[in-house]
C-alpha positions in Angstrom: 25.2 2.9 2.4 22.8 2.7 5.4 21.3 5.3 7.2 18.9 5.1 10.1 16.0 6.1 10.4 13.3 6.5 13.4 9.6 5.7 13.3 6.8 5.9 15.4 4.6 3.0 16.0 2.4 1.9 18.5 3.9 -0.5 20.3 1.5 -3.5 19.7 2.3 -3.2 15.9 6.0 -3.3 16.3 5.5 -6.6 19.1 3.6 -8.6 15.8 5.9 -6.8 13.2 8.9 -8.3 15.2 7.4 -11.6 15.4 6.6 -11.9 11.6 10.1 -10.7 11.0 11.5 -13.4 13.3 9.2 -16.3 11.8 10.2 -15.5 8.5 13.9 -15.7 8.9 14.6 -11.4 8.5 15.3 -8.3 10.0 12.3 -5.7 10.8 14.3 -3.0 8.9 14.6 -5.8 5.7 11.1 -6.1 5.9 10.3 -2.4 6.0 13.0 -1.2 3.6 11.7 -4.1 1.0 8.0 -2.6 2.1 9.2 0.9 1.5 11.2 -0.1 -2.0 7.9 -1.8 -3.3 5.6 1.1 -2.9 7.9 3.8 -4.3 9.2 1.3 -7.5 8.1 3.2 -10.6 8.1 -0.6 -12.1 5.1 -2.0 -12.4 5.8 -5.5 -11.5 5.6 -4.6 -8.2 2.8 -3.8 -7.8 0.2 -5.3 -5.3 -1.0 -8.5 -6.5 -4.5 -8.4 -5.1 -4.8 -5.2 -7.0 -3.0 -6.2 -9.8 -5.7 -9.4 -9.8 -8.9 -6.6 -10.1 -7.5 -4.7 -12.6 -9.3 -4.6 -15.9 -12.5 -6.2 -14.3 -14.6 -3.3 -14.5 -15.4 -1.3 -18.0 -16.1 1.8 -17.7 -17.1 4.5 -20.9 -14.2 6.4 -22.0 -15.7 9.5 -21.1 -16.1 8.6 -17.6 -15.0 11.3 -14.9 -13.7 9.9 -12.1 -13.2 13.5 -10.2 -17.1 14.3 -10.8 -18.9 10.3 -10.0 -16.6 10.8 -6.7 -17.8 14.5 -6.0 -21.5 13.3 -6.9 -20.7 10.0 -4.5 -19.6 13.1 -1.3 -22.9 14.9 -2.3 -25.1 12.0 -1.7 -23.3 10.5 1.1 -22.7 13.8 3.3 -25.2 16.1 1.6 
């Protein structure tokens, strides 16, 4: 079943969203509800593949904080 739904976009987002949906043969709200259905898929296959393509590149320790190098990141950036 369909519901509607009502966004608010600047207008010179929904102009080139339109015209991307018209050159490739679909619907804005096909495009946004196969947008919206990718980011909120627990499945993993579906996840970005520019991302997907960096993951793994980097090794860090195992004891690596993420939460504290971020905080120490803020410190030095902002004081």
């Amino acid at each position: 079943m369909n519901t509607k739904l009502t966004l608010s976009l600047k207008k010179s987002i929904i102009e080139k969203a339109k015209q991307y949906a018209k050159s490739n043969n679909q619907s804005l709200s096909q495009i946004i509800e196969s947008y919206l259905d990718k980011i909120t898929s627990q499945n993993p296959e579906f996840g970005d593949p520019e991302l997907d393509s960096l993951r793994g590149i980097i090794k860090l320790p195992k004891d690596f904080d993420l939460k504290k190098e971020s905080r120490s990141l803020r410190i030095k950036k902002h004081g």
